[in-house]
N, CA, C and O of each residue as an XYZ file, in Angstrom:
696
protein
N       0.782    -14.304    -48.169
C       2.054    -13.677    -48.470
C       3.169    -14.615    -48.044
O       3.387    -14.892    -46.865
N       3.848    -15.079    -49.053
C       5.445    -15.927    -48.395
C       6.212    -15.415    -48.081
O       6.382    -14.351    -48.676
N       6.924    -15.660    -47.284
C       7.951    -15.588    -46.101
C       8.477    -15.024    -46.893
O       8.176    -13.854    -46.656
N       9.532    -15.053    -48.314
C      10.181    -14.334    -48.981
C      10.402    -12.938    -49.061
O      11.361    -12.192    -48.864
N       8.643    -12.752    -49.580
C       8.246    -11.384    -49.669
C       8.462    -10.441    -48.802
O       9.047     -9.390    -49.068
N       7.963    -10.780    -47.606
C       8.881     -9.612    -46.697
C      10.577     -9.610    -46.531
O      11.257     -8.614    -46.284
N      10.925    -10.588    -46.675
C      12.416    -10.458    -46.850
C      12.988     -9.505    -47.914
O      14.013     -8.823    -47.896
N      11.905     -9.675    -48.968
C      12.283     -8.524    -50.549
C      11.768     -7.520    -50.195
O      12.255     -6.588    -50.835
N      10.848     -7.113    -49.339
C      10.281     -5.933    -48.669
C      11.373     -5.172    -48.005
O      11.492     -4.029    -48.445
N      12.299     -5.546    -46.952
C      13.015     -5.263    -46.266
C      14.379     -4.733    -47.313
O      14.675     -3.552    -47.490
N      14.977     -5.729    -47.830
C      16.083     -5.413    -48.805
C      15.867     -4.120    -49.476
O      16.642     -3.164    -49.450
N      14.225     -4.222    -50.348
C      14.153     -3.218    -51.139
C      13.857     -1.117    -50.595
O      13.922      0.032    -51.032
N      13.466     -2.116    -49.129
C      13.139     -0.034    -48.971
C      13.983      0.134    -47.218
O      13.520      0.819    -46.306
N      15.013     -0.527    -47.161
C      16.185     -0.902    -46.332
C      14.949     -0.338    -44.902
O      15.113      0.840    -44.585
N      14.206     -0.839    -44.383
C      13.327     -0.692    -43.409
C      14.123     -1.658    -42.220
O      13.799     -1.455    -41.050
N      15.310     -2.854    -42.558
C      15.731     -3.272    -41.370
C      16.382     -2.826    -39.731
O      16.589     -3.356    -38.639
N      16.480     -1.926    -40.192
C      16.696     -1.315    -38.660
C      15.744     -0.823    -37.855
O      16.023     -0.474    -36.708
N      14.506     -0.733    -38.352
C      13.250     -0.545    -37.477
C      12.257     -1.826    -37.553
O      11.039     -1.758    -37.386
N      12.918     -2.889    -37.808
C      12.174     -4.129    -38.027
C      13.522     -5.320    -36.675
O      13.336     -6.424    -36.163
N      14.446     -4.573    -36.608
C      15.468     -5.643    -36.088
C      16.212     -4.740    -34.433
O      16.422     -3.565    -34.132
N      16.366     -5.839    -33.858
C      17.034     -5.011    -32.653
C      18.154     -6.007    -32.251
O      17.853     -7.160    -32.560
N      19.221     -5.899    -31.719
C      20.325     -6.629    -31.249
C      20.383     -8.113    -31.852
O      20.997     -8.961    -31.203
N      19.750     -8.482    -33.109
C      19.924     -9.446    -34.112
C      18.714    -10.044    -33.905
O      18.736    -11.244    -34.182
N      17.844     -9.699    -33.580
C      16.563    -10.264    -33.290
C      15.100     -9.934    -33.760
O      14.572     -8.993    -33.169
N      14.529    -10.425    -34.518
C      12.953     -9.778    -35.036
C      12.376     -9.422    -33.509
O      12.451    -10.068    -32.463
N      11.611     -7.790    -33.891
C      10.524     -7.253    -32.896
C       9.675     -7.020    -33.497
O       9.749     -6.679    -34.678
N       8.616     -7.144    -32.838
C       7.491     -6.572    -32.891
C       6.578     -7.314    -33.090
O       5.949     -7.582    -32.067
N       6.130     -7.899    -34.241
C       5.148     -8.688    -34.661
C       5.836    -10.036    -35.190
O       5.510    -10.720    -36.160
N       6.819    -10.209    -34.330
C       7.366    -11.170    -34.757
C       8.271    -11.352    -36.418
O       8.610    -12.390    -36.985
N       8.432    -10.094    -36.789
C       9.162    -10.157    -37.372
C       8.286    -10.028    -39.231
O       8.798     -9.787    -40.325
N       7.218    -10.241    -38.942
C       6.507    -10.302    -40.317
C       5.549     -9.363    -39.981
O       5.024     -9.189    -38.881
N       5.340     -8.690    -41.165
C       3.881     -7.721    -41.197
C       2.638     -8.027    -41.449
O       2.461     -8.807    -42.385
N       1.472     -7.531    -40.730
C       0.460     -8.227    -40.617
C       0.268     -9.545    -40.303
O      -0.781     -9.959    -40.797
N       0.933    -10.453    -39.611
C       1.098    -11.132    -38.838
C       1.335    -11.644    -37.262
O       2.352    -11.410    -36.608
N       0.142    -12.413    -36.789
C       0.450    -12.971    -35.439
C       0.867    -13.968    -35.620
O       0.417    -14.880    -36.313
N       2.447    -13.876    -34.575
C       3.017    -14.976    -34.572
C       4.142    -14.972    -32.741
O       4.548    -13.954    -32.180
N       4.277    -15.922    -32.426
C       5.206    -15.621    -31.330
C       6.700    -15.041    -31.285
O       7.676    -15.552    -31.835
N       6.674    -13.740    -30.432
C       7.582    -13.369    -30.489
C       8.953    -13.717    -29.842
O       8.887    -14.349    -28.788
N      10.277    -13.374    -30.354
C      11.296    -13.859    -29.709
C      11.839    -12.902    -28.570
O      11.670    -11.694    -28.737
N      12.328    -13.242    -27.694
C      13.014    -12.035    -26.912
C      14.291    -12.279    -26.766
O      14.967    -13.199    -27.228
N      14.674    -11.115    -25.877
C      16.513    -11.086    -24.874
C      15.971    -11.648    -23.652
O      15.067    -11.006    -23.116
N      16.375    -12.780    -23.087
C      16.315    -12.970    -21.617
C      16.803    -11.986    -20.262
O      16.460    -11.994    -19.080
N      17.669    -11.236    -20.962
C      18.135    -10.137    -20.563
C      17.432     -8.722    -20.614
O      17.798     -7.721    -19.999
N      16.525     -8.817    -21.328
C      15.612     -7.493    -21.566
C      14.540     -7.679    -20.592
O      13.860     -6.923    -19.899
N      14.625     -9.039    -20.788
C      13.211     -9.298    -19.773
C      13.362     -9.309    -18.501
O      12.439     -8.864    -17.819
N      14.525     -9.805    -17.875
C      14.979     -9.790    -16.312
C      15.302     -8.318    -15.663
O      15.298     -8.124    -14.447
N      15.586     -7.296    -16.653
C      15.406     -6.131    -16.392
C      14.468     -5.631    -16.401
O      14.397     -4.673    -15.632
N      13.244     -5.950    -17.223
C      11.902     -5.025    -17.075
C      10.934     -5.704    -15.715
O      10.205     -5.046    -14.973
N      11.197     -7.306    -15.653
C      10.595     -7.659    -14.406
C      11.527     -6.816    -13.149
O      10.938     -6.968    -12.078
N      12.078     -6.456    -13.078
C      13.332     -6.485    -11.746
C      13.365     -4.890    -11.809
O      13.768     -4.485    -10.719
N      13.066     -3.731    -12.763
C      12.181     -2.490    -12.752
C      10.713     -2.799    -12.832
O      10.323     -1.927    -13.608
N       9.687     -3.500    -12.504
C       9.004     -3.318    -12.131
C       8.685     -3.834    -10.827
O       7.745     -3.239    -10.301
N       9.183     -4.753    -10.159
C       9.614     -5.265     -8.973
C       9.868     -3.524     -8.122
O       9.096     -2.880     -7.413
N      10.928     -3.298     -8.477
C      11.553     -2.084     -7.570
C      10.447     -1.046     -7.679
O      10.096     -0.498     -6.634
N       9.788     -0.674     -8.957
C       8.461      0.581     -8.388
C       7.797      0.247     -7.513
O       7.245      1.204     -6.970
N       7.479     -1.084     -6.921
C       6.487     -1.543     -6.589
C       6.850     -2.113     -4.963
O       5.994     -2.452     -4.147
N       8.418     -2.120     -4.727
C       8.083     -2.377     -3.494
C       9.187     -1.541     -2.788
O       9.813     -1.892     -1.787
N       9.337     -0.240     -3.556
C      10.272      0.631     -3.276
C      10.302      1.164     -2.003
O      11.334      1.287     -1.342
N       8.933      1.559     -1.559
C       8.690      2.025      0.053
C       8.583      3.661     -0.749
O       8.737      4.504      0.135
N       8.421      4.170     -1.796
C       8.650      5.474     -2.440
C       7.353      5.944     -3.426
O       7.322      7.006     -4.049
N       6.370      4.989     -3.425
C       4.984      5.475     -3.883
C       4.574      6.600     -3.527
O       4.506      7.046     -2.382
N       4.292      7.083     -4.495
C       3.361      8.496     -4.420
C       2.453      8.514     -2.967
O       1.849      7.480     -2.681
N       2.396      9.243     -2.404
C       1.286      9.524     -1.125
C      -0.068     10.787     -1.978
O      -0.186     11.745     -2.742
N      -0.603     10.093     -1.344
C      -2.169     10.813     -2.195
C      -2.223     12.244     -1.193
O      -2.190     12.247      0.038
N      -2.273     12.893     -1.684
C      -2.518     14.325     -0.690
C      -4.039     14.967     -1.250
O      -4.744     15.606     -0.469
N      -4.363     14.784     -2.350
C      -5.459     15.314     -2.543
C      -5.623     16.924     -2.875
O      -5.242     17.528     -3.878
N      -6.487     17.551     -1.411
C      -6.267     18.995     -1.738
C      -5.866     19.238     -0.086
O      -6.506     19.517      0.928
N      -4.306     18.943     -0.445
C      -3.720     19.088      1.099
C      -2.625     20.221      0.567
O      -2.564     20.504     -0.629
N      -1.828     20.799      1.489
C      -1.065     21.900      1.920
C       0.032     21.765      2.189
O       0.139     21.575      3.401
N       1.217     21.758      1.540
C       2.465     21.030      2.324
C       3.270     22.427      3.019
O       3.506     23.041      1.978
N       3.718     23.120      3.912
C       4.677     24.079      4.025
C       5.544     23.358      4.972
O       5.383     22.387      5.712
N       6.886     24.459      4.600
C       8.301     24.172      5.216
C       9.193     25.554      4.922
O       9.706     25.969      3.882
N       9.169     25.926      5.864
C      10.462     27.182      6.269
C       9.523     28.294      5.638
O      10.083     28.907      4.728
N       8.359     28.655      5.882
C       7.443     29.604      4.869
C       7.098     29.247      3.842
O       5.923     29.501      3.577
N       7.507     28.877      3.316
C       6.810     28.682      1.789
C       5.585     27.477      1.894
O       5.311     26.581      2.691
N       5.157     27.871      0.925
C       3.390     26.684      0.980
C       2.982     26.324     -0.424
O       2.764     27.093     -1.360
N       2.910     24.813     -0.388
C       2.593     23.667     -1.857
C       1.399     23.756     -1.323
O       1.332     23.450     -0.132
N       0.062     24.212     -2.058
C      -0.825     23.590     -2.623
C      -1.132     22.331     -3.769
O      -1.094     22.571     -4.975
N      -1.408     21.111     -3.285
C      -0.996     20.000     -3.710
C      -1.965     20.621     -5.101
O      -1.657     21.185     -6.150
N      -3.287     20.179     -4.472
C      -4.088     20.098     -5.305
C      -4.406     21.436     -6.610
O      -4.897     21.325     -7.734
N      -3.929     22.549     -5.933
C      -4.188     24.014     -7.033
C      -2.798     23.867     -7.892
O      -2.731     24.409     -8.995
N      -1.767     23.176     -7.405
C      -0.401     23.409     -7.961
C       0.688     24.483     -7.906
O       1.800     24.547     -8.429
N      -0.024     25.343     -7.067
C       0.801     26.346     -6.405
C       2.017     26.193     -5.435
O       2.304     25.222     -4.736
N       2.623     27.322     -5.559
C       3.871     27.347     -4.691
C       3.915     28.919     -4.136
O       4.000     29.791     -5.001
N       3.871     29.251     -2.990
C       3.849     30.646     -2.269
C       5.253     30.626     -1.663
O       5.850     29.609     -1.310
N       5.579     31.540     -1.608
C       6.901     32.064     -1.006
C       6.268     32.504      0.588
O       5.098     32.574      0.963
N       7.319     32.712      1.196
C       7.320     32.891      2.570
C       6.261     34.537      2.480
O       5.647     34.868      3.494
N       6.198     35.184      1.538
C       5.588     36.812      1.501
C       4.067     36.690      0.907
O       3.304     37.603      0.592
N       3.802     34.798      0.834
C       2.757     35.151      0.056
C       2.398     35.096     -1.475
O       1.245     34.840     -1.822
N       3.606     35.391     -2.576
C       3.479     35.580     -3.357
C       4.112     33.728     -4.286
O       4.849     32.778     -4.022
N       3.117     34.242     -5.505
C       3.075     32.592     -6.071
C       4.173     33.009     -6.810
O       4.485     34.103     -7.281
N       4.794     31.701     -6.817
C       6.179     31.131     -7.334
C       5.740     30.370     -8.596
O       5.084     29.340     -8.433
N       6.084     30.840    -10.015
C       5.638     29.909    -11.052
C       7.040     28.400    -11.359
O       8.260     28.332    -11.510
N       6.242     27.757    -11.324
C       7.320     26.551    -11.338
C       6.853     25.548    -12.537
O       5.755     24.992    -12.513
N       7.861     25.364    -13.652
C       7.322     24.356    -14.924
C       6.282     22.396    -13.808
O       6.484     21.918    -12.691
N       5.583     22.096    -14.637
C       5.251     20.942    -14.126
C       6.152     19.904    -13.705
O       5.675     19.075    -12.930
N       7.603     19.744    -14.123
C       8.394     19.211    -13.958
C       9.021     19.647    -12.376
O       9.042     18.819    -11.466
N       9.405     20.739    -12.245
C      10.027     21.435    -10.825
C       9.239     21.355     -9.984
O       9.733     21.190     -8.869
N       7.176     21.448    -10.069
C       6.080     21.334     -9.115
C       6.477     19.847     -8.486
O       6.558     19.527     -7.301
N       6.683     19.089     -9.615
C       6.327     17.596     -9.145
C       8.063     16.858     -7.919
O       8.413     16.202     -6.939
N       8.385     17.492     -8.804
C       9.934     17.330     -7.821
C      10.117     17.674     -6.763
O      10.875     17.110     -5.976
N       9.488     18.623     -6.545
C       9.208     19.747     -4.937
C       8.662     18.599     -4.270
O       9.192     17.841     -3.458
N       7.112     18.612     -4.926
C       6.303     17.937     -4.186
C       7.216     16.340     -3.536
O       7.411     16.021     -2.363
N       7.565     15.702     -4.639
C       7.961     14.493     -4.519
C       9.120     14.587     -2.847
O       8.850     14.034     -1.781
N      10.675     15.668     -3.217
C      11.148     16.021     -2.151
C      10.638     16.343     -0.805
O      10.992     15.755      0.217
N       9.665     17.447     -0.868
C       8.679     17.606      0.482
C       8.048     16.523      0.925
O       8.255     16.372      2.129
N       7.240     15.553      0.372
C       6.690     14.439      0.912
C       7.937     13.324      1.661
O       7.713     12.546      2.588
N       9.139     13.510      1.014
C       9.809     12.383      1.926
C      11.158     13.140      2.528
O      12.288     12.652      2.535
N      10.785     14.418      3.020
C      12.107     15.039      3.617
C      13.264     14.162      4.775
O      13.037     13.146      5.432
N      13.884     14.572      4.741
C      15.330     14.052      5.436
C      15.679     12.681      5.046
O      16.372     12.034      5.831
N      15.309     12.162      3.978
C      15.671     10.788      3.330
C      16.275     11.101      1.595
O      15.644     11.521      0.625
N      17.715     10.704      1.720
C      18.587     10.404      0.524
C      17.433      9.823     -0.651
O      16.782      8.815     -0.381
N      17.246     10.519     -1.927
C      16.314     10.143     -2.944
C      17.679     10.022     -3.956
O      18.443     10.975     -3.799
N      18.064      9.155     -4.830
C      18.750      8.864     -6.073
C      18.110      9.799     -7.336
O      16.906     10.057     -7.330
N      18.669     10.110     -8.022
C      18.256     10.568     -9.038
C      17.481      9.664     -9.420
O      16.363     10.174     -9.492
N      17.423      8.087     -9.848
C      17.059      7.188    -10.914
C      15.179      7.170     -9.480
O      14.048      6.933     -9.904
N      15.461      7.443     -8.162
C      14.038      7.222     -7.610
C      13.137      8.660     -7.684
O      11.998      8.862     -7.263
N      14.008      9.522     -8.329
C      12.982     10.561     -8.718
C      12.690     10.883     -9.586
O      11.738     11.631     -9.809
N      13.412     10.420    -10.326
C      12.707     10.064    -12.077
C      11.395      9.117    -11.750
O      10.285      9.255    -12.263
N      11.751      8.196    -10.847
C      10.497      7.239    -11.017
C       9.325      7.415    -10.256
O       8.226      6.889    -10.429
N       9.926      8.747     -8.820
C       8.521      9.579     -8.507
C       7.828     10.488     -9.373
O       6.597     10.498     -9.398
N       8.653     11.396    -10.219
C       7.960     12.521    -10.972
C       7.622     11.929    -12.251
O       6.669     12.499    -12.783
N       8.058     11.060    -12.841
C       8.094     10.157    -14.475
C       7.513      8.787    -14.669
O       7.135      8.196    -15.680
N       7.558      8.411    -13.221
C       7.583      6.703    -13.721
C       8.571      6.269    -14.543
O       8.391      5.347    -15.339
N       9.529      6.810    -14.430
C      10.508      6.146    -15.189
C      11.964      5.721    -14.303
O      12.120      5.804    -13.084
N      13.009      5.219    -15.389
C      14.485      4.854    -14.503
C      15.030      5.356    -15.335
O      14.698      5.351    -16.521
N      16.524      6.188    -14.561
C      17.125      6.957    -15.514
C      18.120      6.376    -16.065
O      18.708      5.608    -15.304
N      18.550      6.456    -17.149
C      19.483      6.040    -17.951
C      20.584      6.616    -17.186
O      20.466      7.441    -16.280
N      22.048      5.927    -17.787
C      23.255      6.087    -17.131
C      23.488      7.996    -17.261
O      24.095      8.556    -16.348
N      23.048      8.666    -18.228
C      23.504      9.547    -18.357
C      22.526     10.808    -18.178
O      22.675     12.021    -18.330
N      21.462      9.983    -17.788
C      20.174     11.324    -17.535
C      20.424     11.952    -16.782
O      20.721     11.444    -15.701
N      20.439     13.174    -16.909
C      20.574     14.416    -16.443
C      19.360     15.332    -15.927
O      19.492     16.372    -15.281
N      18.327     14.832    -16.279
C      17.386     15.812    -16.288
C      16.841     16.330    -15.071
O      16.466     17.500    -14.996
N      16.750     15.241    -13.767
C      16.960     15.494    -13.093
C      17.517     16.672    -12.236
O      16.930     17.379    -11.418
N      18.951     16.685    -12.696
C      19.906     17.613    -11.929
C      19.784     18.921    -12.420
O      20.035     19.817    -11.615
N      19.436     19.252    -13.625
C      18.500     20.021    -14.656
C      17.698     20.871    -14.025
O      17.942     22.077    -13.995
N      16.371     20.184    -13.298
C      15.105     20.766    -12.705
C      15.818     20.932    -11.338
O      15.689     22.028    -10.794
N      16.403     20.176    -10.845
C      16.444     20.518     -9.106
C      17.605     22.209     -9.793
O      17.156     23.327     -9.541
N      18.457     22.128    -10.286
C      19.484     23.247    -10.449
C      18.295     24.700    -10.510
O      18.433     25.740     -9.865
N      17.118     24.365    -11.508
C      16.174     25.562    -11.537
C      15.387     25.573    -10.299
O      15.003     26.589     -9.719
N      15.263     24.846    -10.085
C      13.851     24.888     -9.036
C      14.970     25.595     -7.659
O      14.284     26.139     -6.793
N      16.196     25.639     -7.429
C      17.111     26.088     -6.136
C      17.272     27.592     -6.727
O      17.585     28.408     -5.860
N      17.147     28.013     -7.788
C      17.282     29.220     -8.441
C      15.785     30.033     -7.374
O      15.700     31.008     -6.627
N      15.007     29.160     -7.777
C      13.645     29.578     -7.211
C      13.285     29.750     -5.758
O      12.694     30.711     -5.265
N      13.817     28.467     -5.034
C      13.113     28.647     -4.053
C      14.343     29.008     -2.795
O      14.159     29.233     -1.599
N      15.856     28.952     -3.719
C      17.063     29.120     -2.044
C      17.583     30.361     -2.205
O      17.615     31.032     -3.236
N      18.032     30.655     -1.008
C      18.186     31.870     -0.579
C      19.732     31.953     -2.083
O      19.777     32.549     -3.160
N      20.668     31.093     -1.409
C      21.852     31.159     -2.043
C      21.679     29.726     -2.856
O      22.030     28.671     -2.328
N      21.053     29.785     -4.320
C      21.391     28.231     -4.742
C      22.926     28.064     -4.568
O      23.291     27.200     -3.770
N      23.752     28.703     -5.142
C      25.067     28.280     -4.601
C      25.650     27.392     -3.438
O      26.739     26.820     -3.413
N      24.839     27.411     -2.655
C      25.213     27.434     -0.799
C      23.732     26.891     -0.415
O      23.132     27.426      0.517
N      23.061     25.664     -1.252
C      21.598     25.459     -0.893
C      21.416     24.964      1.060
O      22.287     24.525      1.811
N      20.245     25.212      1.288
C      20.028     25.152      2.544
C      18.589     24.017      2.435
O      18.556     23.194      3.350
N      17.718     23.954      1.651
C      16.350     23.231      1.344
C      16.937     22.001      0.909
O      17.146     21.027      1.633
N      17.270     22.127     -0.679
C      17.621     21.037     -0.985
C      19.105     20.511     -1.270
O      19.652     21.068     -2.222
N      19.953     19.390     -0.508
C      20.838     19.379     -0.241
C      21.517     18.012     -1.029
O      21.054     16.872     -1.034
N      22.941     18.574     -1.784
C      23.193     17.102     -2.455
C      23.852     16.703     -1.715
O      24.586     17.315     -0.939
N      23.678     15.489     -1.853
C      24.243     14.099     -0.953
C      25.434     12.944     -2.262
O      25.192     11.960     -2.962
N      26.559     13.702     -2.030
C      27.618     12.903     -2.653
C      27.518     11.818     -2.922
O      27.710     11.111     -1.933
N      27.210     11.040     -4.182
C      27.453      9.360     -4.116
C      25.965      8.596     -3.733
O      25.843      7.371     -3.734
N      24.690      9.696     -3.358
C      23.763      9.356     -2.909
C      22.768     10.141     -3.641
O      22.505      9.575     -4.703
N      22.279     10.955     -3.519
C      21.035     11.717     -4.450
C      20.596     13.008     -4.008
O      21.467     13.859     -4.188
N      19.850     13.316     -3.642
C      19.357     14.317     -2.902
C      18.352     14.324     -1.698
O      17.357     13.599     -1.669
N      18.732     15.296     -0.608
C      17.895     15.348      0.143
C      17.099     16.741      0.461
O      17.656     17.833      0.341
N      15.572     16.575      0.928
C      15.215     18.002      1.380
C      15.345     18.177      2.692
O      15.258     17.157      3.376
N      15.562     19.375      3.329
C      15.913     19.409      4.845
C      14.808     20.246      5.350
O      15.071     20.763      6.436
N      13.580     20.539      4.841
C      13.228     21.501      4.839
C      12.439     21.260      6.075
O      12.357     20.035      6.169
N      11.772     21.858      7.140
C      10.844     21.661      7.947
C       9.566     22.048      7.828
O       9.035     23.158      7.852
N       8.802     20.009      7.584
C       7.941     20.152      6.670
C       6.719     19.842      7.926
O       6.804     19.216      8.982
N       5.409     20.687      7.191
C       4.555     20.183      7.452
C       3.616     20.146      6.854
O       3.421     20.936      5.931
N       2.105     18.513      7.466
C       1.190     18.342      5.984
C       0.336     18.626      6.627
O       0.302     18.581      7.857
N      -1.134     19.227      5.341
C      -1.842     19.664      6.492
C      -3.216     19.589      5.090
O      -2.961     19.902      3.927
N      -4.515     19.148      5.530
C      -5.720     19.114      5.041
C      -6.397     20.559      5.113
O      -6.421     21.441      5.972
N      -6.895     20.425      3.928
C      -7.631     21.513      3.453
C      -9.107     21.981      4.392
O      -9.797     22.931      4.024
């Protein structure tokens, strides 16, 4: 196939915007069904090394709990069942998103977490300038577990910094 042809490929069924990014062929280098070396942003790349750098020597890795028990102020995380008990006993249903956030908060209480490092505890991911989702789940999950979300006492925002849990935690094996 000559080089052309995909060029008349492109023109004819206007596919260039999922073939092109910031003026640059992706993917397969730019031709279909073809290996060939690809071009990059030097800039795309110093960011994906320099986010993966930071998961990795964040000091914020997941801690393995297994089938451990986390409680603080009454209430009790079953790591491993995925449960959440209220101080009476009774299970607290929480989406997988709000479980993992808890958990993530309880494991590193009284330490400032950023939004963008709890995206990357509960997601593996970094949040974009405008992600919200975050503030999203913690807003439900204080519905759930504080006395007054209004007036939170567990989980506490930290202006200019992220969030912290205050909760008095303890871990404990099954």
């Amino acid at each position: 196939m000559p080089p052309t042809s995909d060029r008349k490929f492109r023109s004819h069924h206007h596919a260039d915007g999922a073939w092109r990014r910031n003026g640059q062929d992706r993917g397969a280098g730019g031709r279909r069904g073809r290996l060939s070396a690809q071009t990059f942003n030097p800039r795309e790349l110093l960011a994906r090394i320099k986010a993966v750098l930071r998961r990795g020597s964040s000091g914020l890795d997941r801690v393995d709990h297994g089938e451990s028990r986390i409680s603080f102020n009454g209430w009790t995380i079953d790591v491993g069942k995925r449960d959440l008990k209220n101080p009476d006993g009774v299970l607290v249903a929480l989406t997988a998103g709000e479980f993992d956030l808890l958990v993530a908060l309880a494991e590193r209480p009284h330490r400032v977490l950023s939004r963008d490092q709890l995206l990357d505890l509960t997601r593996g991911r970094e949040a974009g300038p405008f992600d919200r989702s975050v503030d999203v789940q913690l807003s439900r999950l204080r519905r759930k577990v504080e006395k007054d979300p209004k007036d939170p006492e567990l989980i506490k925002t930290v202006r200019g910094g992220g969030y912290m849990f205050t909760g008095n935690v303890e871990t404990t094996d099954k």
